[in-house]
N, C-alpha and C positions, 0 to 999 in steps of 0.2 A: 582255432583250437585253444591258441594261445588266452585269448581273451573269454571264451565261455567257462575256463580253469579258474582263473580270477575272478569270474561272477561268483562263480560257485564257493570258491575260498570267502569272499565279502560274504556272503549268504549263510555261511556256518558261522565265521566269526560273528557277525548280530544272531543267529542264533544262541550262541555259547553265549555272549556279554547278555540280551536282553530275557536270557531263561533263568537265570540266577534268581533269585529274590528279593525282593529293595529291602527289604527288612530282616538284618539280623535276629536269631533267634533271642542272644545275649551278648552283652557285652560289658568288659571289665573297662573302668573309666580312670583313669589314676592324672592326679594333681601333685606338684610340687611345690609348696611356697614357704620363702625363708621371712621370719621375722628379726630385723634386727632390735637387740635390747636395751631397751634403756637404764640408767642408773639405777632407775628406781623399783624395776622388775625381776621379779624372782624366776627362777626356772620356772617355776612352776605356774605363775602369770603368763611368760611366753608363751608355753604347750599350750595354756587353753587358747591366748588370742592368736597363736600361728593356727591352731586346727579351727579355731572359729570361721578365720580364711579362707582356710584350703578345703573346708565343708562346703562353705558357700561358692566357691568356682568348682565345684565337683557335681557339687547337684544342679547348679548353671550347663553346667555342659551334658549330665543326663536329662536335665530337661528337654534339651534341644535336640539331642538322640531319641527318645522316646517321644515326643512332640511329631517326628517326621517318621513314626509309625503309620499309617495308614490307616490302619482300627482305631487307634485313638484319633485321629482328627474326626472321627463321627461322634463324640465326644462335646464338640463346642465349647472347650475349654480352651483359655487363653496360656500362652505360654506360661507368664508371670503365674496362674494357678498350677499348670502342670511342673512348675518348681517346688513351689511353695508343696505342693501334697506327696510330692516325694519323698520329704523329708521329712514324710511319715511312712513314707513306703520303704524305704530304701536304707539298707544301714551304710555306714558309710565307718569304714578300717582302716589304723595307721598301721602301713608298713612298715618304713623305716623312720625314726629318728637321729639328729645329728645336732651337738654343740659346736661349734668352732670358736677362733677367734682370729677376726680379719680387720685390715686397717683400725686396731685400737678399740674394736669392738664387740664387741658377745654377738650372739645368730643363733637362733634355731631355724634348723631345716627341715619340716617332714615333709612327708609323701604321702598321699593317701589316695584309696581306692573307693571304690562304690561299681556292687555286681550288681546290673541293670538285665535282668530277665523278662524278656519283652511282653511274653504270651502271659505271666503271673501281674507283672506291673498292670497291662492291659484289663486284665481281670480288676484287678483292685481299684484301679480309676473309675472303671465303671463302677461299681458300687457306689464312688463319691458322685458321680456326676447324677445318680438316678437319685441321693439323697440330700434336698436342698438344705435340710438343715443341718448336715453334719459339712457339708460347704459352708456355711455361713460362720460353725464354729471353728474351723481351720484357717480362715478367712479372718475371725476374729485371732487369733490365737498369729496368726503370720505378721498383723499388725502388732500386734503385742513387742513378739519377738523383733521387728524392725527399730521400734522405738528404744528397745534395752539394748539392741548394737548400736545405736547413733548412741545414746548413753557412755557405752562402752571407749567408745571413739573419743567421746569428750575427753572424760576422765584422764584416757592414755594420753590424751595429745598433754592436759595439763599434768600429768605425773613427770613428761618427759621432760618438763620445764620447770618441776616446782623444786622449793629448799627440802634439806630434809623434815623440817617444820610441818608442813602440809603437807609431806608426800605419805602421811600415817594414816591421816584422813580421806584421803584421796584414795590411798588402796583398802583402806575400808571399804569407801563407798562403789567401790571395782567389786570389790568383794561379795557386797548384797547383791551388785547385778547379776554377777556371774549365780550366786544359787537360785535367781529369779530364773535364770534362763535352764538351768536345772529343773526346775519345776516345771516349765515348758516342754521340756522332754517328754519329762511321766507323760505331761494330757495328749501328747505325740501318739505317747503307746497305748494311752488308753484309747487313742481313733485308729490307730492300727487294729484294735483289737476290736473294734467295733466295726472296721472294712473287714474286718476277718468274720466276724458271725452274719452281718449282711452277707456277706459275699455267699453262707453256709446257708441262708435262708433264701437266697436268690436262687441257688440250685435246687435247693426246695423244690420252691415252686415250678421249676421248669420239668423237674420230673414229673409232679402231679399234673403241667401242662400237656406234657406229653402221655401221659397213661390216662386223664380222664378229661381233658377238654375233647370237645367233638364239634366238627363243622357242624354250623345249625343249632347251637345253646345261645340260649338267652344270654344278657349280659347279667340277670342274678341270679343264675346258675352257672355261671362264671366264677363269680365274684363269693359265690357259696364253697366255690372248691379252693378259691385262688388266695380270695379275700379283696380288698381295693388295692387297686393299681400303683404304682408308686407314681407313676406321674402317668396323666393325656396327651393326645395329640395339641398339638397348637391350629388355628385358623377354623376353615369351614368343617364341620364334620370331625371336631377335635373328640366330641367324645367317644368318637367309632374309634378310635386308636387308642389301645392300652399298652401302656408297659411297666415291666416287670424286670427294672435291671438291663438286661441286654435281651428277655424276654420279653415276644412281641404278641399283641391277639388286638386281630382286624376285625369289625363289623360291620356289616352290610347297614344300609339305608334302614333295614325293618328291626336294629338290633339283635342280629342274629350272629353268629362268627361267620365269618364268611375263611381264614385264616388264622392260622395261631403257627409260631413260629419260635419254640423253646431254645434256648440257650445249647447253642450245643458243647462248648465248651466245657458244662456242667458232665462228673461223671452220672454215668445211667444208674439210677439203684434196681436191682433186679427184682 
């Protein structure tokens, strides 16, 4: 008796742990990183290269939260992208700020967040993944921004060591990066705002998928309601498979639909 009690407890308990759902709906991500200051840095140089940091290991670590989504690994995006496009998806907020002054030294402290919404973020990826060339401009634009932190980095290391003589030109030239990287932002928002009307035209079509494709339509009576596909299938029989975003439409051998399979995610317009 004693032992069938026990199965039965083992048996709820993996019930209860393996019913859960591996995937957070959301989740709040928060980074702490102190800069110590050099002589030759103003408060205000700090804040930006403390939050430069603490950006960059914040969207490091929602990469790898939303990377081990489940939806998005149908995606084929490598982690290294799924960072990089983050941080255009994702805003990222300081909480707290703090000066001190420790062993003879100045310090900035902040903290900072980033709200990682699974079900929205997942949306928005796909948008990028079905659009190669607004990949290849974030792609461009990630290296940009790489080469202006190694820049960044120089500068600091020799500001940290230079006379007062050269430390004028030297945060000058801090100076141009940091609005170069400024400008990097806008074209940020302007691919935000372009995963946002993709995104608005993706449900588009999934409605008019669902209201007027019909098993048995040609593929340009498809493509009459639809328009062209954003990308095909890959291998044998690439061109029976269309998609539309996360919208999917199969055809048979004689191009006929055989399947179509609308986004459901997208709301329904009545």
């Amino acid at each position: 008796m004693k032992l069938r009690w026990t199965l039965l407890l083992l048996a709820f308990s993996h019930f209860v742990f393996t019913a859960l759902p591996v995937d957070a709906v959301n989740k709040t991500i928060t980074v702490t990183h102190t800069y110590v200051m050099g002589d030759n840095d103003s408060r205000n140089d700090a804040r930006r290269l403390c939050f430069l940091e603490a950006k960059r290991k914040v969207l490091e670590l929602a990469g790898t939260f939303i990377q081990s989504s489940s939806e998005v690994k149908n995606f084929e995006l490598t982690k290294d992208q799924i960072t990089s496009y983050s941080a255009a998806i994702l805003s990222v907020e300081t909480l707290h700020e703090s000066f001190d002054f420790t062993k003879g030294q100045n310090a900035l402290t902040l903290i900072v967040k980033a709200e990682v919404d699974i079900e929205e973020t997942t949306k928005q990826l796909a948008a990028i993944a079905s659009d190669t060339s607004l990949q290849q401009q974030m792609n461009e634009q990630l290296k940009k921004l790489l080469q202006l932190e190694e820049v960044i980095k120089r500068t600091s290391a020799q500001l940290a060591r230079a006379t007062p003589d050269q430390a004028g030109e030297l945060r000058e030239e801090r100076n141009v990066v940091f609005a170069d990287l400024a400008g990097l932002e806008k074209v940020y928002m302007v691919a935000k705002e372009r995963i946002t009307e993709e995104r608005m035209m993706e449900c588009d079509i999934a409605n008019k998928m669902q209201r007027y494709v019909l098993d048995g339509m040609t593929k340009s009576e498809v493509s009459e309601i639809l328009g062209e596909p954003f990308k095909k299938g890959q291998g044998i029989g690439a061109d029976n498979v269309w998609y539309y975003g996360s919208s999917v439409v199969y055809f048979k051998e004689n191009g006929r639909v055989n399947h179509h399979f609308p986004n459901n995610s997208c709301p329904r317009s009545k």
